[in-house]
C-alpha positions as CSV (number, residue, x, y, z in Angstrom):
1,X,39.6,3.5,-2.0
2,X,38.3,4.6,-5.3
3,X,36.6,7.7,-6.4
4,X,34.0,5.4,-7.5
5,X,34.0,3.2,-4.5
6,X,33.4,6.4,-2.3
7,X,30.4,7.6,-4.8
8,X,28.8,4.4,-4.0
9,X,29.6,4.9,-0.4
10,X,28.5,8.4,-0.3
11,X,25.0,7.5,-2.3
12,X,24.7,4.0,0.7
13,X,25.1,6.1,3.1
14,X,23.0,9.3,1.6
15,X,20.0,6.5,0.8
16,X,20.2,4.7,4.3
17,X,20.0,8.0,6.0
18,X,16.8,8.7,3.9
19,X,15.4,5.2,4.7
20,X,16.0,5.9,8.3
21,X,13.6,9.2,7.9
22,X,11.1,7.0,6.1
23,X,11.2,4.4,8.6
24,X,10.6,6.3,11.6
25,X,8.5,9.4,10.2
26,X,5.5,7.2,9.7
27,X,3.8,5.6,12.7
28,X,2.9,2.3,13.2
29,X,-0.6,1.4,12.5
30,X,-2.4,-1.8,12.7
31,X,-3.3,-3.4,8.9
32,X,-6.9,-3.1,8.8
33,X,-7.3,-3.7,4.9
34,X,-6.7,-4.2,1.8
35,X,-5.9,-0.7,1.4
36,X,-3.5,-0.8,4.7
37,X,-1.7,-3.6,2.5
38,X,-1.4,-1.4,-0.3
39,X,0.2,1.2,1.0
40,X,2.7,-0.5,3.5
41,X,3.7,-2.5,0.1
42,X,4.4,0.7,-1.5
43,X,6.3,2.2,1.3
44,X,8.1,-1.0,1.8
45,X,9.0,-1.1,-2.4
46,X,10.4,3.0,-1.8
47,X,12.7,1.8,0.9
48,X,14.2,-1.1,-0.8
49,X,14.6,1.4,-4.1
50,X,16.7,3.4,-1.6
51,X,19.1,1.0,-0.5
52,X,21.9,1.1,-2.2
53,X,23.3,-1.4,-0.1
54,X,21.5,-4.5,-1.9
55,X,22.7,-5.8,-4.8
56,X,20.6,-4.3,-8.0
57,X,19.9,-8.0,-8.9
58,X,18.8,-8.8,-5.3
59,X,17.1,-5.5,-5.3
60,X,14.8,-6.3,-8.5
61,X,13.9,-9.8,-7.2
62,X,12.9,-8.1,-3.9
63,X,11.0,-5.4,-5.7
64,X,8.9,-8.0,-8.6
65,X,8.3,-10.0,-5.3
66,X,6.6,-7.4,-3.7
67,X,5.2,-5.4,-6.8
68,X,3.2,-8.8,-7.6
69,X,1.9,-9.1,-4.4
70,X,1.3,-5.4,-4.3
71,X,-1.2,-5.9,-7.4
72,X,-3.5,-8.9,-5.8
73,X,-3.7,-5.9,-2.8
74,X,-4.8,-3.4,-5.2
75,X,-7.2,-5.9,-7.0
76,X,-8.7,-7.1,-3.3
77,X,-9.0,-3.4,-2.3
78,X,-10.7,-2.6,-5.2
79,X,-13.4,-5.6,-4.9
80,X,-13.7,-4.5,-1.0
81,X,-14.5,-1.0,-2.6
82,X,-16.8,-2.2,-5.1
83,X,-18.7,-4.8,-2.1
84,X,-19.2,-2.5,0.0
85,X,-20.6,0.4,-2.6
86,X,-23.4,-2.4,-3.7
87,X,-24.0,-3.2,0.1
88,X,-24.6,0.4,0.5
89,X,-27.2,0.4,-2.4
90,X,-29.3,-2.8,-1.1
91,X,-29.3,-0.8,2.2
92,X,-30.5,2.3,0.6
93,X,-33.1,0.2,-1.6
94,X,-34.1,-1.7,1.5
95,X,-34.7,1.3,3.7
96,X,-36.9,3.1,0.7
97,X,-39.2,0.2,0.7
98,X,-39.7,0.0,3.6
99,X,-41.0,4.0,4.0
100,X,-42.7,3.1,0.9
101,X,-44.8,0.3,2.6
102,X,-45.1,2.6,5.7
103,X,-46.8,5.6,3.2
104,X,-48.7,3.0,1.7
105,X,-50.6,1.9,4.1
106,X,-51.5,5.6,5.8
């Protein structure tokens, strides 16, 4: 074996070991939203920039793949933000008419 083939061992091993921690310090939790989405992507796009074990052309496909999808996440997570921040304000406006109409008519 090669100096070189045991660097790229070493730094396999060294990365799987750190994918190992990532894997298993972070609980499961159900995907709830967009958000949810977003962040698993990201974790799952860490892990697959720590494994050394995929080939770096296999590893960029892999990574484009789920950086793309990644993005319509973000852009959905955004517009659920954005929904549900004009939903709130209808509410609000909804609820000061009607004490409005209720002073009114005292």
């Amino acid at each position: 074996m090669t100096t070189t083939e045991a660097r790229r061992r070493l730094t396999v091993a060294t990365n799987q070991m750190a994918l190992a921690r990532i894997t298993y310090a972070v609980p499961l939790q159900p995907l709830q939203g967009a958000r949810d989405v977003v962040n698993l992507l990201a974790e799952q796009i860490d892990a697959l920039r720590l494994d050394g074990s995929i080939d770096s052309t296999e590893r960029a496909r892999l990574i484009g793949g789920l950086c793309t999808v990644a993005l319509r996440a973000i852009e959905q997570a955004e517009g659920d933000e954005r929904l549900s921040a004009i939903q709130q304000v209808l509410q609000n406006r909804a609820t000061n008419e009607k004490e409005r109409q209720k002073n009114d008519y005292r």
